[in-house]
Structures are given as structure tokens and as C-alpha cells.
C-alpha positions in Angstrom: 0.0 0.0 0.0 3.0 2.7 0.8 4.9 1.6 -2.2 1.4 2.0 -4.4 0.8 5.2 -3.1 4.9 6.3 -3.0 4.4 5.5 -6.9 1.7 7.4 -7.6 2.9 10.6 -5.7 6.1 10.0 -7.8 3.7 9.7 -11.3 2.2 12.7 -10.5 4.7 15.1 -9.4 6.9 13.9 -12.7 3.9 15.0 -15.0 3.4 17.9 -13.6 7.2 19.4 -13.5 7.3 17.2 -17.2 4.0 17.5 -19.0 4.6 13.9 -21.2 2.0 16.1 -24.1 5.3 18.9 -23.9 7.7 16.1 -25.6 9.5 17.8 -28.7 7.6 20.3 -28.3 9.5 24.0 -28.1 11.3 24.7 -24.3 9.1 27.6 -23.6 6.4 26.2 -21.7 3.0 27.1 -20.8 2.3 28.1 -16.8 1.7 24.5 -15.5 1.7 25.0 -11.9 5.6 24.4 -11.4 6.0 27.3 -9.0 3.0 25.5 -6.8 5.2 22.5 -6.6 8.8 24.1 -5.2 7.7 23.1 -1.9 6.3 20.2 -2.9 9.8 19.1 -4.6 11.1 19.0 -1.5 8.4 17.2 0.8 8.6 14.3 -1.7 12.5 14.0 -2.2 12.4 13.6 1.4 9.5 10.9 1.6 11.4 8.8 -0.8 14.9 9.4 1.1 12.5 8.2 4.4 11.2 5.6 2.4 14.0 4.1 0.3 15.8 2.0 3.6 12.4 0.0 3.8 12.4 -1.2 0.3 14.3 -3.2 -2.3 17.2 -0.8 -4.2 15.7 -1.5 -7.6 11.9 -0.6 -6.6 14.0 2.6 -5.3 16.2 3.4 -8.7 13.2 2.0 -10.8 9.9 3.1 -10.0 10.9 6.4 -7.2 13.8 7.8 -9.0 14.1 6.5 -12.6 10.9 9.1 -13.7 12.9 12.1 -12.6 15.9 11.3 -14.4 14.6 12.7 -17.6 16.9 14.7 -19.8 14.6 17.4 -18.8 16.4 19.4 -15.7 12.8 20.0 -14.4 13.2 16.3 -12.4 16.5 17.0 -10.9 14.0 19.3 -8.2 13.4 16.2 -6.9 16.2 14.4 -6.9 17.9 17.3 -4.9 16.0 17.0 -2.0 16.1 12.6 -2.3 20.1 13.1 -2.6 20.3 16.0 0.3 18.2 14.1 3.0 19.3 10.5 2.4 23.4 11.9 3.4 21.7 13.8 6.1 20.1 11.1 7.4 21.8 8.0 6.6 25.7 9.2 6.7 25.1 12.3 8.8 23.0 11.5 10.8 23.4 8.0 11.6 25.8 5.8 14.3 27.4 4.0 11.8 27.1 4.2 7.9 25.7 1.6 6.3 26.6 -0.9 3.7 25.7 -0.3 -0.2 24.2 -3.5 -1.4 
């Protein structure tokens, strides 16, 4: 149920900062609510970073990260916030650093 509703957050976050109907289309975009979602960027990058210990590495790179990693820099919102809190928390933060599988 998490993981079902992590991957939808994920699905609708990436069309929104990466409308799929802008593909080839020209790079200036219409207004589609991506200042609404600076926040937002955030909050989610650091639900996945909370999430990620709990589940399998390739669910992670696959279905939380894998949509963001578009050559379209409007993912890498996203991604900044998953990178920033996963070192805060798990090498920062934590006892001992744990071991990459």
C-alpha cells in the first residue's frame, strides 16, 4: 500500500514538473503550476529518502527515482531533496554508515 501510493505521488509530481504532451515540443512552456510545486519538490524527495531503507534498491532506482531522471532538468528538483536528506540522514546522521548492497 506505501509503495502503491509512493508511486503514484512519484507519477504525479513527474507529469506535472514534465507535461509527457510537452515532448518535442518547443522549451518555452505554458504556466503549469511548477511554482506551486517548489515546496512540494522538497516534501517528496524527502519521503522517498524516508522511504528508500524500507524497500528493495531496484523498486527505489526504478519506479521512485528513474521518472525524474529525464533529460529534462525539471526532475532534478526532486532528486535534490532525495540526494540532500538521504546523506543527512543515513551518513550524517546516523551511528554507523551503512553498507551499499
Amino acid at each position: 500500500m506505501v509503495a502503491t501510493s509512493l508511486k503514484e505521488l512519484v507519477a504525479w509530481t513527474a507529469d506535472r514538473l514534465m507535461p509527457p504532451w510537452l515532448k518535442g515540443k518547443s522549451k518555452q512552456r505554458a504556466d503549469t503550476g511548477r511554482a506551486s510545486l517548489i515546496e512540494w519538490n522538497d516534501v517528496l524527495g524527502d519521503l522517498i529518502a524516508r522511504a528508500a531503507p524500507f524497500f528493495d534498491a531496484e523498486f527505489v532506482r526504478t519506479e521512485l527515482l528513474t521518472p525524474f531522471l529525464a533529460e529534462d532538468k525539471e526532475g532534478l528538483a526532486v532528486l535534490t531533496g532525495f540526494a540532500h536528506m538521504t546523506v543527512t540522514r543515513q551518513i550524517l546522521d546516523a551511528p554507523t554508515v551503512p553498507e551499499i548492497p
